[in-house]
PDB file with one MODEL, atoms N, CA, C and O in Angstrom:
MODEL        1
ATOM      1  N   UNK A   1      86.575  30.797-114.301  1.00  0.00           N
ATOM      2  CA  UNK A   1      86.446  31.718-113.191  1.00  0.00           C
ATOM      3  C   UNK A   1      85.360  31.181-112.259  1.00  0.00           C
ATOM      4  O   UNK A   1      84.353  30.689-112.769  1.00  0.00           O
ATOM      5  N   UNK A   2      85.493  31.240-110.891  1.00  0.00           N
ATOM      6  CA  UNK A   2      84.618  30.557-110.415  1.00  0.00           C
ATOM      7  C   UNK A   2      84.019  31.596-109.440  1.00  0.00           C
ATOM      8  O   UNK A   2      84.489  32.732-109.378  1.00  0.00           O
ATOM      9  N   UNK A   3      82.804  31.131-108.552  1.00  0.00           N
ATOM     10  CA  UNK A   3      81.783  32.291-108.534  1.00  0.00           C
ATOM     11  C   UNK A   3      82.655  33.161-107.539  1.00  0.00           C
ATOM     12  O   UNK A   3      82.804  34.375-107.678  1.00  0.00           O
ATOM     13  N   UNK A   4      83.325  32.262-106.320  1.00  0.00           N
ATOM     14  CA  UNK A   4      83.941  33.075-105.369  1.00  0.00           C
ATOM     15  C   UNK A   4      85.010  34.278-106.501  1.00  0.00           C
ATOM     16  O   UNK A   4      85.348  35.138-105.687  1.00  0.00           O
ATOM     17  N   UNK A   5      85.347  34.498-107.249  1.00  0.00           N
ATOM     18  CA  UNK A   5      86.496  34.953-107.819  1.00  0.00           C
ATOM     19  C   UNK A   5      85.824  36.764-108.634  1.00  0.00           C
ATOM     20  O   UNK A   5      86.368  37.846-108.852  1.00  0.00           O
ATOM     21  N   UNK A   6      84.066  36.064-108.894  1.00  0.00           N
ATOM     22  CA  UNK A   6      83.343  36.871-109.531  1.00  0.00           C
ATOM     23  C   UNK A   6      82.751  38.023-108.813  1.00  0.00           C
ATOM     24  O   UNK A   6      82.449  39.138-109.240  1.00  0.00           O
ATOM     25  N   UNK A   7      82.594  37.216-106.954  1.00  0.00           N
ATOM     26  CA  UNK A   7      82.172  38.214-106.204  1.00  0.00           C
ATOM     27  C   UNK A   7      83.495  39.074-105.284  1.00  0.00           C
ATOM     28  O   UNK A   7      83.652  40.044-104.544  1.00  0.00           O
ATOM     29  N   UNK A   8      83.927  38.446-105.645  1.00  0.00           N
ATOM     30  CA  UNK A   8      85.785  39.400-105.331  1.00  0.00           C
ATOM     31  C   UNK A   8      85.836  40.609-106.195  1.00  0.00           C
ATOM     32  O   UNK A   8      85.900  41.781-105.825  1.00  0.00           O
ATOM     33  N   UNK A   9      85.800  40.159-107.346  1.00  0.00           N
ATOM     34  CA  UNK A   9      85.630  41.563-108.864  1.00  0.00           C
ATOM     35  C   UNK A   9      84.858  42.007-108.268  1.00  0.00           C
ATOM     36  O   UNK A   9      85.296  42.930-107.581  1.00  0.00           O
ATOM     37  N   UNK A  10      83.470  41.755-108.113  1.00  0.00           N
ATOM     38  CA  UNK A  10      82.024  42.934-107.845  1.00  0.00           C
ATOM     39  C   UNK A  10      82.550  43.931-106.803  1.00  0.00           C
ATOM     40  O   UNK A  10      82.460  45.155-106.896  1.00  0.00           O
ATOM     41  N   UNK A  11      83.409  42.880-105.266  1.00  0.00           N
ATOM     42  CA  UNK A  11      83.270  43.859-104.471  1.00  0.00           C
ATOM     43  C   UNK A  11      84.212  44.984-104.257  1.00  0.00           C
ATOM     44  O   UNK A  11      84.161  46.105-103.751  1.00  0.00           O
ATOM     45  N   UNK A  12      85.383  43.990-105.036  1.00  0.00           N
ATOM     46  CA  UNK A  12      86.937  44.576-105.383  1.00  0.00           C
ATOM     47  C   UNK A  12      86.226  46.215-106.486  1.00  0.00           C
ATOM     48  O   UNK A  12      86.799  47.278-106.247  1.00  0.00           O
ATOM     49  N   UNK A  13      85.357  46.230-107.292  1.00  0.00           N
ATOM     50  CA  UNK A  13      85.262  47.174-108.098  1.00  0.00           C
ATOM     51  C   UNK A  13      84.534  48.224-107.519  1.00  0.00           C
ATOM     52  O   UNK A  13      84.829  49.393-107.767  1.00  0.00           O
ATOM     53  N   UNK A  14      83.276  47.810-106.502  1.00  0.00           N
ATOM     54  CA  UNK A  14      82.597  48.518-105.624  1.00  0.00           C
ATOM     55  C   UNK A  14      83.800  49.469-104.676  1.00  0.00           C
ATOM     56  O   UNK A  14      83.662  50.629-104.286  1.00  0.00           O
ATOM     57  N   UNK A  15      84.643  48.816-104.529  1.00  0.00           N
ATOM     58  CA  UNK A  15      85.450  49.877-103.130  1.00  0.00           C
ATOM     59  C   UNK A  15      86.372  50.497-103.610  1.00  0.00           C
ATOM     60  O   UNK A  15      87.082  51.115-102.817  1.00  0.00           O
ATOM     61  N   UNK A  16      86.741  50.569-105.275  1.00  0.00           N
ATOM     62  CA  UNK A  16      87.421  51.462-105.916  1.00  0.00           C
ATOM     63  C   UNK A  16      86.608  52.320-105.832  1.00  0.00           C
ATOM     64  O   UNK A  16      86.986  53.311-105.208  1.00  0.00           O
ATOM     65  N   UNK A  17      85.710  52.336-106.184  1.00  0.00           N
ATOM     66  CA  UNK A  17      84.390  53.440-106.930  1.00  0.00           C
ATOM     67  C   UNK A  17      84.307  54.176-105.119  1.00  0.00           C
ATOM     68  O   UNK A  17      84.276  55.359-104.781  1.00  0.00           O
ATOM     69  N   UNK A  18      84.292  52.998-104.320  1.00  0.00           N
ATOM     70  CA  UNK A  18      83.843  53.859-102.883  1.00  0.00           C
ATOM     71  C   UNK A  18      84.792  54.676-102.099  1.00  0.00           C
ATOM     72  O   UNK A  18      84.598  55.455-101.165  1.00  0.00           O
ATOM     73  N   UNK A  19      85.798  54.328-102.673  1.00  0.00           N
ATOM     74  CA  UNK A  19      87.089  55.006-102.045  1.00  0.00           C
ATOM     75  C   UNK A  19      87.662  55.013-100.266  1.00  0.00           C
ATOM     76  O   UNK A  19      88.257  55.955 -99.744  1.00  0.00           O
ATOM     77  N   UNK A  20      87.311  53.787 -99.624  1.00  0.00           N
ATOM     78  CA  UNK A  20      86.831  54.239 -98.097  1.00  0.00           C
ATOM     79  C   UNK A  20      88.056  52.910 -97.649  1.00  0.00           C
ATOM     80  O   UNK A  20      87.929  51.686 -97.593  1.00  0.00           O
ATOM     81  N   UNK A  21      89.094  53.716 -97.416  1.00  0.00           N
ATOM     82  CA  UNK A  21      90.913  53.365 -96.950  1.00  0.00           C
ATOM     83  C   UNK A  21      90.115  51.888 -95.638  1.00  0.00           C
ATOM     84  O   UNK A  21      90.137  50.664 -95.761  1.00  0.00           O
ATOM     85  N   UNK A  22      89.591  52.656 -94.658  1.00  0.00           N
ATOM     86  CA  UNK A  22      89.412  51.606 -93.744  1.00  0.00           C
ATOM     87  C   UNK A  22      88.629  50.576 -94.364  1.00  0.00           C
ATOM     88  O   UNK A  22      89.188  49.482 -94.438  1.00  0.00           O
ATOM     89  N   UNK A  23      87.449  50.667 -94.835  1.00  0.00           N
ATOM     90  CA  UNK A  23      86.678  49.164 -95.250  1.00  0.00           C
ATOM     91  C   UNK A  23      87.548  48.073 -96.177  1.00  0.00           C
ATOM     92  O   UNK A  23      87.469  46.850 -96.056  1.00  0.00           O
ATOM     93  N   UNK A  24      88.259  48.676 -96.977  1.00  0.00           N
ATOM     94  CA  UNK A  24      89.227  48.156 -97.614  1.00  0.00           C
ATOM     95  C   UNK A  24      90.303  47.285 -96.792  1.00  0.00           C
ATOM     96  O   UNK A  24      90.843  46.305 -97.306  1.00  0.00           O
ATOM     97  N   UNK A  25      90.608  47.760 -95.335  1.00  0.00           N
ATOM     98  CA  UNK A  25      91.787  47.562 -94.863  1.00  0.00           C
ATOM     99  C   UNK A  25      91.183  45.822 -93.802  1.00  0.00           C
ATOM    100  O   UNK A  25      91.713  44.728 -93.610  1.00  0.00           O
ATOM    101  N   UNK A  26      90.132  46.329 -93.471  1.00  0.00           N
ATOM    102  CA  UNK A  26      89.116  45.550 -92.700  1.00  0.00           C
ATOM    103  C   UNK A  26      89.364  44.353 -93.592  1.00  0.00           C
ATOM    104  O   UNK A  26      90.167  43.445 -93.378  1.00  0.00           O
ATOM    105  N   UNK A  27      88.196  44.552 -95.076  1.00  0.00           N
ATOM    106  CA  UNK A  27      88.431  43.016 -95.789  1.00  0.00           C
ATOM    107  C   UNK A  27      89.720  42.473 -96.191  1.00  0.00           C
ATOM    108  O   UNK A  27      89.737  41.299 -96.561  1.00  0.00           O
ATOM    109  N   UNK A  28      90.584  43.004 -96.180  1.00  0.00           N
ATOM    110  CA  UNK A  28      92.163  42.191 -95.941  1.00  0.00           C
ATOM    111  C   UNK A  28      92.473  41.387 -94.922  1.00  0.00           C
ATOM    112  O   UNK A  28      92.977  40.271 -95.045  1.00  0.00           O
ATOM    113  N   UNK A  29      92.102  42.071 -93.618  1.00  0.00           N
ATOM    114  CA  UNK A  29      92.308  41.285 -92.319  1.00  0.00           C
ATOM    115  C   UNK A  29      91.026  40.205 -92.427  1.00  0.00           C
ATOM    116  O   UNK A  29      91.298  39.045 -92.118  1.00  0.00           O
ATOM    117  N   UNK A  30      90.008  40.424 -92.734  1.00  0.00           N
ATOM    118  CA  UNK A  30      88.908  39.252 -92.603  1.00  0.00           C
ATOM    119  C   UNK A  30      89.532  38.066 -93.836  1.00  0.00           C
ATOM    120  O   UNK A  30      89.928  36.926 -93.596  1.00  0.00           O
ATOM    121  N   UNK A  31      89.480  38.585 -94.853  1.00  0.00           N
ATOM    122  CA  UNK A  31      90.399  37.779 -95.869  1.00  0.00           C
ATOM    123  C   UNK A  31      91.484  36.775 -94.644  1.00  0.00           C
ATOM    124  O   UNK A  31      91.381  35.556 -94.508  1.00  0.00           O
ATOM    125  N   UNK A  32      92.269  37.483 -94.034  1.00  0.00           N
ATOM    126  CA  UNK A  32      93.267  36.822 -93.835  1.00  0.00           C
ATOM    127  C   UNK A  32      92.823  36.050 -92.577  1.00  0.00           C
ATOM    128  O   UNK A  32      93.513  35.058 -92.340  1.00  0.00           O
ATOM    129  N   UNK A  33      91.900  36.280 -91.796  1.00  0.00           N
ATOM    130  CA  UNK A  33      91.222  35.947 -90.778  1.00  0.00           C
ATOM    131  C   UNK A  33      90.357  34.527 -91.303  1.00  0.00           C
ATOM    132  O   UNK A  33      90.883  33.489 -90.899  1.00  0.00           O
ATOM    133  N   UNK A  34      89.267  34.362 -92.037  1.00  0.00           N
ATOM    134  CA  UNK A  34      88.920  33.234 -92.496  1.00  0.00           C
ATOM    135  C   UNK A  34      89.926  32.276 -93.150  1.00  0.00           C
ATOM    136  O   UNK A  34      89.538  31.108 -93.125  1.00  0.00           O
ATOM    137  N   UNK A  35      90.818  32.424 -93.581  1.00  0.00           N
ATOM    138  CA  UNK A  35      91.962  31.947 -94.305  1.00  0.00           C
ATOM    139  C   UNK A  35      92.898  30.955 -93.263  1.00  0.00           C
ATOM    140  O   UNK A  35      93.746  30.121 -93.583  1.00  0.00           O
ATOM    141  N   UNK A  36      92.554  31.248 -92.267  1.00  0.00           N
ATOM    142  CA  UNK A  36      93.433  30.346 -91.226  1.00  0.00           C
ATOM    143  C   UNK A  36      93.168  29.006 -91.162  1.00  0.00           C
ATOM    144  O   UNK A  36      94.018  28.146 -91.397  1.00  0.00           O
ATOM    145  N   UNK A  37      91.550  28.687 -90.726  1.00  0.00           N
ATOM    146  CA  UNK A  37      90.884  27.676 -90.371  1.00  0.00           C
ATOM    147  C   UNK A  37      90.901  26.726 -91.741  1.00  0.00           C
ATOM    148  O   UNK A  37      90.666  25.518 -91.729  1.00  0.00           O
ATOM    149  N   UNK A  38      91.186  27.411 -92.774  1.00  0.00           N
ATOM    150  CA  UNK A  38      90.857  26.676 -94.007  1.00  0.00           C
ATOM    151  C   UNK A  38      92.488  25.880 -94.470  1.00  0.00           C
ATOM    152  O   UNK A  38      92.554  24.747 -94.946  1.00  0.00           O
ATOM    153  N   UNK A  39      93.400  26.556 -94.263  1.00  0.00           N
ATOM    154  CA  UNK A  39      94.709  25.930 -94.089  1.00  0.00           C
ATOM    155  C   UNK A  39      95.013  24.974 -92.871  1.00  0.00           C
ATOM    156  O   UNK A  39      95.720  23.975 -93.001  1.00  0.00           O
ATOM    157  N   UNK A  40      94.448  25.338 -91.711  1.00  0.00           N
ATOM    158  CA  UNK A  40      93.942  23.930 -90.757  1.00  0.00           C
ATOM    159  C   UNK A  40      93.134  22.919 -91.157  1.00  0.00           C
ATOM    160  O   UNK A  40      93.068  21.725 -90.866  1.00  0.00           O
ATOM    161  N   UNK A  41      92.584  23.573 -91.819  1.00  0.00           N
ATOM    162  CA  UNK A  41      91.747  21.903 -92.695  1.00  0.00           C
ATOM    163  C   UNK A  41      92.271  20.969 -93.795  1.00  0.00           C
ATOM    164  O   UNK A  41      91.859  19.855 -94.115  1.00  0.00           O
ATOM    165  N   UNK A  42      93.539  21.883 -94.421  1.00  0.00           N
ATOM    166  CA  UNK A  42      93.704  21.660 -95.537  1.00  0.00           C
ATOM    167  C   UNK A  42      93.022  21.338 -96.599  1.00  0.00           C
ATOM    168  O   UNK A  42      93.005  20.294 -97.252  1.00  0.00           O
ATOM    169  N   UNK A  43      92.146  22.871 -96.783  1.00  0.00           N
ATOM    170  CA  UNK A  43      91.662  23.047 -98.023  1.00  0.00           C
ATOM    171  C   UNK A  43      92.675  24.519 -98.308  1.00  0.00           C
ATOM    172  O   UNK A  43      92.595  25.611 -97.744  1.00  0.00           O
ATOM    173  N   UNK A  44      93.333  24.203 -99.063  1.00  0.00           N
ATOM    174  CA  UNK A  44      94.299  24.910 -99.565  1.00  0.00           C
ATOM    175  C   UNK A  44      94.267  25.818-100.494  1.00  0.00           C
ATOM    176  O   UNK A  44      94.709  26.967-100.494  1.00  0.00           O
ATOM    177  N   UNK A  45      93.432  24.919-101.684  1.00  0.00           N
ATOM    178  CA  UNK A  45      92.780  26.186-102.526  1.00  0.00           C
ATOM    179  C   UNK A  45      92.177  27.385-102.062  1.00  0.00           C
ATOM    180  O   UNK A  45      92.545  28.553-102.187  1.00  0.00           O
ATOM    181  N   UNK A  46      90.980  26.788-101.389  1.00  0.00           N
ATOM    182  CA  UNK A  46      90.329  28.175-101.335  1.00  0.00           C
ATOM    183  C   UNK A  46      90.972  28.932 -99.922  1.00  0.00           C
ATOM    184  O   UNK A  46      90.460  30.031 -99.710  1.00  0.00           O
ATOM    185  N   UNK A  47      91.729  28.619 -99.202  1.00  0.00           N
ATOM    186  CA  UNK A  47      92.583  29.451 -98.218  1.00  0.00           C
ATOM    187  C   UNK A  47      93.761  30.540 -99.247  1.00  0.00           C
ATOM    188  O   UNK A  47      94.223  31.674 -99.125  1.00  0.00           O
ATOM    189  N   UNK A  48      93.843  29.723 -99.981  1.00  0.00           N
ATOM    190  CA  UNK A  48      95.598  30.187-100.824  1.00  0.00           C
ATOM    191  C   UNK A  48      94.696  31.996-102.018  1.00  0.00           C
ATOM    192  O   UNK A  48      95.076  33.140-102.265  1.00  0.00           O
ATOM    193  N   UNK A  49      93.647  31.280-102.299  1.00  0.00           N
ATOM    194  CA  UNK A  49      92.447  32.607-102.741  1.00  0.00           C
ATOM    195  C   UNK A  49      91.966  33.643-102.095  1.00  0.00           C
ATOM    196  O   UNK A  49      91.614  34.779-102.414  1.00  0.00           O
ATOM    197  N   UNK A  50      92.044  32.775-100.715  1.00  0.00           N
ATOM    198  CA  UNK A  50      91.820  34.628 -99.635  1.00  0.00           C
ATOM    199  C   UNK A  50      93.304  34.949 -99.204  1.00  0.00           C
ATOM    200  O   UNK A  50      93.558  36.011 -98.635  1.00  0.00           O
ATOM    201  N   UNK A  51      93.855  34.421 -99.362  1.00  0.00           N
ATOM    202  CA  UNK A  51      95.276  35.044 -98.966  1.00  0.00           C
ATOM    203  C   UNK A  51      95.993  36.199-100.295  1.00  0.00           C
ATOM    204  O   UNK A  51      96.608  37.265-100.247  1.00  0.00           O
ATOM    205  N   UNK A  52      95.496  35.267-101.441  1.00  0.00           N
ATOM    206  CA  UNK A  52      95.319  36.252-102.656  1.00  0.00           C
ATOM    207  C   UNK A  52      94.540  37.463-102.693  1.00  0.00           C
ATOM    208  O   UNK A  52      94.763  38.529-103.266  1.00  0.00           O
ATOM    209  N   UNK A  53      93.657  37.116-102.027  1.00  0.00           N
ATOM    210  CA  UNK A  53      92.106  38.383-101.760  1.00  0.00           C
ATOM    211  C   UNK A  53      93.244  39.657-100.801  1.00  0.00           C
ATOM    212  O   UNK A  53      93.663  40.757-101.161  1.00  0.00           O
ATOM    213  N   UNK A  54      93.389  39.095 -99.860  1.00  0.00           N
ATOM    214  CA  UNK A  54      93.950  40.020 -98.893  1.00  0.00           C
ATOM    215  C   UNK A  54      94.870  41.073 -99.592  1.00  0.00           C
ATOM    216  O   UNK A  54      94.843  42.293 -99.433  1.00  0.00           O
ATOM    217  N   UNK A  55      95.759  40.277-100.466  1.00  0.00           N
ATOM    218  CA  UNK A  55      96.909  40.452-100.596  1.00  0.00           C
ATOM    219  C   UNK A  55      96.774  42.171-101.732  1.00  0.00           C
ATOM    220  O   UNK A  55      97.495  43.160-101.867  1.00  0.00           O
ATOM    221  N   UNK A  56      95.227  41.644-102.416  1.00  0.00           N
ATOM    222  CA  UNK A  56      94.843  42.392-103.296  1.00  0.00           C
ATOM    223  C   UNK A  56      94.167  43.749-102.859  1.00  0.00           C
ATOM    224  O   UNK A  56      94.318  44.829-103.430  1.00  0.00           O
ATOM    225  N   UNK A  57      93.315  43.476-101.628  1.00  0.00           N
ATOM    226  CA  UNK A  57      92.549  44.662-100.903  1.00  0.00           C
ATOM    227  C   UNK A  57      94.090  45.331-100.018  1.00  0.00           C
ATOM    228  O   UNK A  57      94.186  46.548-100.174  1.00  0.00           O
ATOM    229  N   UNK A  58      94.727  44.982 -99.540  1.00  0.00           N
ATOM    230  CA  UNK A  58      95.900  45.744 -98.784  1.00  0.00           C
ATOM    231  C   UNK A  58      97.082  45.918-100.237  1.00  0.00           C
ATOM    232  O   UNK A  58      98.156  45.321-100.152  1.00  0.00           O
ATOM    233  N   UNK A  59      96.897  46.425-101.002  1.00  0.00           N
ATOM    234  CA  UNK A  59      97.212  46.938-102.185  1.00  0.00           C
ATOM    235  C   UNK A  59      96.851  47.877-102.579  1.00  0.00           C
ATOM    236  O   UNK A  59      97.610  48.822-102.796  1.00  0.00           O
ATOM    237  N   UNK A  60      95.652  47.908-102.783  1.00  0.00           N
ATOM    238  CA  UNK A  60      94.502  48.905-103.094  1.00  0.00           C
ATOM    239  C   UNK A  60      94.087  49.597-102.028  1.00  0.00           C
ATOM    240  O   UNK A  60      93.349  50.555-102.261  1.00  0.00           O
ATOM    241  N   UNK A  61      94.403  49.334-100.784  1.00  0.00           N
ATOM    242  CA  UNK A  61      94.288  50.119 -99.587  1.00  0.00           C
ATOM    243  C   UNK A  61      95.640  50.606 -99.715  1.00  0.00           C
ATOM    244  O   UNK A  61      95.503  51.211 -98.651  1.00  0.00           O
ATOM    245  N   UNK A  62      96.836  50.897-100.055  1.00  0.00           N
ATOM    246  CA  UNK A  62      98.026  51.293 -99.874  1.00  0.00           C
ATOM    247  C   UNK A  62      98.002  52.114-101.242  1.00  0.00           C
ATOM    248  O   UNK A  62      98.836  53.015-101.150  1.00  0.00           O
ATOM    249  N   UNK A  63      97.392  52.136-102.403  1.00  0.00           N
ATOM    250  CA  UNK A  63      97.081  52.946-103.217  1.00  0.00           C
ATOM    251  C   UNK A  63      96.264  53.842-103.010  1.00  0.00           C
ATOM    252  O   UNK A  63      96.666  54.972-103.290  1.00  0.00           O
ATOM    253  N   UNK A  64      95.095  53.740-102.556  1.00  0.00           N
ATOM    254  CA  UNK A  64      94.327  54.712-102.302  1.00  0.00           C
ATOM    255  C   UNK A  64      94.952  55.404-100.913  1.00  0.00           C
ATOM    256  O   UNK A  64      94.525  56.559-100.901  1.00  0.00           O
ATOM    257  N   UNK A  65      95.744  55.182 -99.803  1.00  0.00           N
ATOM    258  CA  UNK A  65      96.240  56.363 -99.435  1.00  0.00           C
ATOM    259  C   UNK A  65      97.171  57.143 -99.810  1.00  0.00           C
ATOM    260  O   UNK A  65      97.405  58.141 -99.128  1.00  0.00           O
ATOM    261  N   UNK A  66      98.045  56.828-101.176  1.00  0.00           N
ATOM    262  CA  UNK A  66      98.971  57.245-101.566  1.00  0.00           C
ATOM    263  C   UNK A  66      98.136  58.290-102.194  1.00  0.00           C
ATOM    264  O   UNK A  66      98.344  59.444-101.821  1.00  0.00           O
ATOM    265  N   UNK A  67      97.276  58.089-103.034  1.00  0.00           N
ATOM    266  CA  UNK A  67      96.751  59.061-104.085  1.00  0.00           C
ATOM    267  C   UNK A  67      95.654  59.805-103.778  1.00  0.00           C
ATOM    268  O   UNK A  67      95.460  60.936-104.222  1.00  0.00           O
ATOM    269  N   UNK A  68      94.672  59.016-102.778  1.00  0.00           N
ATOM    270  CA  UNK A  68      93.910  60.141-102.476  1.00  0.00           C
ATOM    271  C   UNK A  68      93.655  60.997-100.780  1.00  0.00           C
ATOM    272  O   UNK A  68      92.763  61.776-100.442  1.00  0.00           O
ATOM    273  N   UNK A  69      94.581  60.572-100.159  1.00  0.00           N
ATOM    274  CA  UNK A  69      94.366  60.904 -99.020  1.00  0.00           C
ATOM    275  C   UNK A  69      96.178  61.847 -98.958  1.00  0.00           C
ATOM    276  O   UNK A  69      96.935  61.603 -98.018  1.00  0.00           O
ATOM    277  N   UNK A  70      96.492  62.622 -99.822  1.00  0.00           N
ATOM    278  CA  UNK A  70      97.268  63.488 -99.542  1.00  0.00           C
ATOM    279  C   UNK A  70      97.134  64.943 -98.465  1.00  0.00           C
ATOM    280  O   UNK A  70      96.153  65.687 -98.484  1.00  0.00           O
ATOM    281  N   UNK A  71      98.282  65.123 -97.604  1.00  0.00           N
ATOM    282  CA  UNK A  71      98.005  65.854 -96.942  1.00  0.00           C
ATOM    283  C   UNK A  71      98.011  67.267 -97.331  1.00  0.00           C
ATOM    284  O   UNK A  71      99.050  67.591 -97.905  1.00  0.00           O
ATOM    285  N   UNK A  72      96.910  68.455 -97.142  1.00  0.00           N
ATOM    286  CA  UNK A  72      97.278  69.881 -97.723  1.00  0.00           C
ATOM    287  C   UNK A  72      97.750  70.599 -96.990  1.00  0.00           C
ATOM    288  O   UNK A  72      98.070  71.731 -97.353  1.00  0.00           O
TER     289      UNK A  72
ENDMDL
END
């Protein structure tokens, strides 16, 4: 596991616990936003890891409005 992967868990576990739909939705697009320049470089790995990142926060942003943002 390498460190980038460790601070993904920390922050990935922090914004369960925080519950907050937009900040979640934000680091998907930044995920996918740094991820460009790095596939222009062809560094692939670590582009192909935030595309994974993204893929994971706009997941968990699509869960947490399912479950906790129901309308009364």
């Amino acid at each position: 596991m390498k460190p980038q992967d460790i601070v993904f868990l920390a922050v990935f576990l922090l914004l369960i616990i925080k519950r907050d739909v937009e900040l979640v939705t934000v680091l998907g697009l930044l995920s996918l936003f740094f991820s460009m320049p790095l596939f222009y470089s062809w560094i692939f790995f670590t582009a192909e890891r935030l595309v994974w990142y993204a893929a994971a926060f706009f997941l968990l942003s699509i869960i947490q409005q399912l479950f906790f943002y129901r309308k009364k």
